[in-house]
N, C-alpha and C positions, 0 to 999 in steps of 0.2 A: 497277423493271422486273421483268417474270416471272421473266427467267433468271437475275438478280443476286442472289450471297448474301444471306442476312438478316444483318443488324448485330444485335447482342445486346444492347452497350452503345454509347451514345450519346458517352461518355468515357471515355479510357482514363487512368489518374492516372502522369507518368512523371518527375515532382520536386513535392516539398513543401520551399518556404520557410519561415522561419522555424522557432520552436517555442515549445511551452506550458511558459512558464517553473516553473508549479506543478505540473507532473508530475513532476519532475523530469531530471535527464541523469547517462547510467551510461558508465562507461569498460570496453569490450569488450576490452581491447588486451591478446591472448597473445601466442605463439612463432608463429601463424600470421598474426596480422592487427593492425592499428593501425584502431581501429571505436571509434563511440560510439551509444552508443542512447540516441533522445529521441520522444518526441511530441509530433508536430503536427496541432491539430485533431484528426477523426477515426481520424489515420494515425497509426501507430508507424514509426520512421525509425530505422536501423542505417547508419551514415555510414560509410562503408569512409575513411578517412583520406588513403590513400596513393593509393590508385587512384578519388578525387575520385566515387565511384558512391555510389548510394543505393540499398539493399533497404527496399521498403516492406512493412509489414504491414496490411491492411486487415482490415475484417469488423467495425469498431463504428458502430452505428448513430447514438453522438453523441460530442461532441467525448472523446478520453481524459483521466481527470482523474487519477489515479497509475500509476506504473510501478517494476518493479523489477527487477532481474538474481543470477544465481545467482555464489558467487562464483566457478565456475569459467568463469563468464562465455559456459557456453554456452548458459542458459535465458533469456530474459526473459518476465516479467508486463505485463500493460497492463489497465485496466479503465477504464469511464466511467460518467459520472452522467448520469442520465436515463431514461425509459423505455426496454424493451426493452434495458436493460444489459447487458453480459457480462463476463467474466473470462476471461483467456484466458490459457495456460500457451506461449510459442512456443520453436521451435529453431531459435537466434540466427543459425548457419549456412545453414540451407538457406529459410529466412524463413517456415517452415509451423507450423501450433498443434500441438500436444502434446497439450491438451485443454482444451476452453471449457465455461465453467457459464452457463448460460444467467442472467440477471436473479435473481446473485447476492443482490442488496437490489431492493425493489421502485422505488428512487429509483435506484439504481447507489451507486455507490460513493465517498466522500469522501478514501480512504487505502490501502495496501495496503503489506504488508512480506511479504518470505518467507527459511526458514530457509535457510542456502548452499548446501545440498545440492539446491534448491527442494521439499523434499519437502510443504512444508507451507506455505500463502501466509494469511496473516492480513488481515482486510477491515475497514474504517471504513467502516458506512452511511451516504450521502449523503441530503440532501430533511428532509421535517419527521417526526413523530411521534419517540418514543423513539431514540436512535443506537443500532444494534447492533452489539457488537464479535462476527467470525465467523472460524472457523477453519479452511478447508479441504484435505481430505489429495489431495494431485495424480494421489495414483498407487492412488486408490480407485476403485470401479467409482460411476454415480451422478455427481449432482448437488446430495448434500448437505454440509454445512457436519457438521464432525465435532467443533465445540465452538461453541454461540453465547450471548451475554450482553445484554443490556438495559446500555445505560449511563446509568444513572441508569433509574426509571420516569416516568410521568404525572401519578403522586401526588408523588414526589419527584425533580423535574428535576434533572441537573446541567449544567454547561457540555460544551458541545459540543466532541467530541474530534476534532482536525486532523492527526494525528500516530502512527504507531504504527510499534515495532520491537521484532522479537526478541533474545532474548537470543538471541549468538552460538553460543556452547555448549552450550545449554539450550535445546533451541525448545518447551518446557515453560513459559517464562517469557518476558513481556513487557509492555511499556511503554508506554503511551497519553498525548498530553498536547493540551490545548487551550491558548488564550493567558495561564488562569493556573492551573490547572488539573493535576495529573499523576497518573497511575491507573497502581498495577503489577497486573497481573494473572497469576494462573497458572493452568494445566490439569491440573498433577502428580496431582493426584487425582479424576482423571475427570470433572470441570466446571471452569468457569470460576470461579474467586474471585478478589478483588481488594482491595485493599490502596490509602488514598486518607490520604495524608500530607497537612497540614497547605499551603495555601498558600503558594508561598515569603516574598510579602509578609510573611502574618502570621508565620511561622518567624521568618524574620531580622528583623524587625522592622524595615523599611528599606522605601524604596520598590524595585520590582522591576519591568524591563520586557517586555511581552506575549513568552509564549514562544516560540521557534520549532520546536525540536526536541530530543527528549531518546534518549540515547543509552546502551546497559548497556556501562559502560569493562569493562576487559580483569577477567577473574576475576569478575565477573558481581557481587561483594559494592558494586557503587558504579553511579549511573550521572549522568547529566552531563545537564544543558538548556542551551541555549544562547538568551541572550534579546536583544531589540527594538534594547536600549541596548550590544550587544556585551560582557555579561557574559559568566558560566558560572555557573550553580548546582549544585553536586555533592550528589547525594541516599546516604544510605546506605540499602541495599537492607534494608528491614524485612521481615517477613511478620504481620500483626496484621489482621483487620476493624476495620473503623472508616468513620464517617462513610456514606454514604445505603448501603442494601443494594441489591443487585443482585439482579433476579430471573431466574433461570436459565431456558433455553427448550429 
């Protein structure tokens, strides 16, 4: 009808079931709120606990594939894989971004960690050609990456990285690992270098299950994977080149 508002949207989004178990789920819960943050599908979900509501985040064009939280639990990260990507810095509170990078990687994104301050969010490229590990500062002007690496090249592939965290106290220093695979990398010196120890298989000389996650324990000199078969692998934190070189970008 002539004199009837226009509708803008066709659908308004006002609950998301379920969640994407591979993104992961973060525990929001201060002195102000009992919250969890997960993503679903395209949506990032902040579950108010007590008072049974849901703040949604919207604005990625495909499903979210990691996420992460600051530890004062008032920022969260979300990213996805796919065309038209984004990265998005949000305030957990009021449910609005902070600041988004538009098609961070040309595929989106396979991983993402950031330091607890969120000053700085690390990215694993999603899709095919070379993975790149990337490193961006939140509270920069722009939409560049302010450390990025090749992992492995063309000429020399490695296993593809699933996994990535900083060191807690050092956001100078972090840790990359695929399913057998584990890469420390640092920035301390103005690029990206990296450090690629010995597979655990062949180290212990045992069989060893696909990894899942590795993690720099307290004092940063050790860090931990946890594998397939409900192990732990404890690594001592080396600094040494070795193994394929990395070409810097």
């Amino acid at each position: 009808m002539e004199n009837e508002p226009a509708n803008t949207n066709a659908l308004s989004l006002q609950w998301a079931f379920g969640f994407s178990r591979h993104a992961g789920v973060h525990n929001l819960c201060d002195e102000n709120r009992s919250a969890l943050f997960y993503a679903s599908a395209h949506t990032g979900v902040i579950y108010d606990l007590a008072s049974k509501q849901q703040l949604l985040l919207q604005g990625h064009c495909n499903a979210i594939s990691a996420t992460a939280a600051s530890e004062n639990r008032r920022l969260v990260a979300s990213a996805d894989a796919g065309i038209d990507s984004m990265l998005v810095l949000w305030d957990s509170y009021r449910a609005q971004p902070v600041k988004s990078i538009s098609s961070p990687h040309p595929h989106g994104v396979a991983a993402l960690d950031m330091t607890p301050d969120a000053r700085y969010i690390a990215t694993l490229s999603a899709g095919p050609g070379p993975q790149m590990l990337s490193v961006w500062d939140m509270e920069a002007e722009g939409e560049s990456a302010v450390f990025s690496a090749e992992v492995g090249t063309e000429q020399q592939p490695t296993e593809p990285q699933l996994f990535v965290r900083f060191r807690p106290d050092d956001p100078t220093e972090l840790v990359t690992n695929g399913t057998s695979l584990v890469i420390f990398w640092s920035c301390a010196e103005g690029e990206l270098t990296h450090y690629v120890p010995a597979p655990p298989a062949a180290a212990l000389k045992q069989h060893v299950g696909a990894l899942g996650a590795t993690v720099f324990l307290p004092g940063g000199s050790r860090a931990v994977s946890t594998t397939a078969d409900g192990d732990a692998v404890v690594w001592a934190c080396a600094v040494a080149p070795e193994l394929p070189e990395v070409r810097h970008i």
